[in-house]
N, C-alpha and C positions, 0 to 999 in steps of 0.2 A: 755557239752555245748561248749565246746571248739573248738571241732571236728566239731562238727555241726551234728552228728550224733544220732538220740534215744537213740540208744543200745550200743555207744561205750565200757563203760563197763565191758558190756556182751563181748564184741570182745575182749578187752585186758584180761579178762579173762579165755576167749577160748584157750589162746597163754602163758598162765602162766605153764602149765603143761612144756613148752618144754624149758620154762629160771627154772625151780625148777630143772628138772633135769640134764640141763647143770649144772648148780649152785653145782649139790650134784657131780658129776662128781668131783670137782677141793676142794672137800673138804676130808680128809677124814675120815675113819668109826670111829677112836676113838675120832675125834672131833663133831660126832654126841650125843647127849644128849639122853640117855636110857629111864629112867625112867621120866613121865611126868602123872600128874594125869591127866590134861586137855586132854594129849593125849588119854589116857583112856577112858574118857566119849565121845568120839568124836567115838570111833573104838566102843567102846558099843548102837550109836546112827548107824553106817553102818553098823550093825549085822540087824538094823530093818529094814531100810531106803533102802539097799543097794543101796546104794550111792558109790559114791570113794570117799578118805576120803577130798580131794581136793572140789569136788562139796558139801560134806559134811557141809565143815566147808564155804565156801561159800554159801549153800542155807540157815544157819542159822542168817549169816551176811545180806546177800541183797538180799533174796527171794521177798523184794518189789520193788526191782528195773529194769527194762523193761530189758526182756528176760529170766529172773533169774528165771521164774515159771518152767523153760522149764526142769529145773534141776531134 
């Protein structure tokens, strides 16, 4: 609403893959978290889906929201 645009969104999260990985960049591996059950069922729903686990966990959040089917 803000933007004035439909899908904006959709647009700011077209451009999230590229701040995740800057982000994981400037962090490092042992201050990563291992083991996550959440994360588990998410990588056991992109075995079916394939999906990436990014549109994954976004098409289960806002698959109703304009552009989001496209996932």
């Amino acid at each position: 609403m803000l933007s004035g645009k439909d899908n904006a969104l959709f647009q700011l999260y077209k451009n999230l893959p590229i701040a995740v990985k800057d982000y994981l960049k400037t962090v490092e591996n042992n201050q990563l978290v291992k083991e996550n059950s959440a994360l588990d069922e998410i990588n056991s729903e992109i075995k079916i889906s394939k999906r990436t686990i990014l549109d994954q966990i976004t098409f289960e959040n806002y698959s109703y929201y304009l552009g989001f089917d496209k996932l």
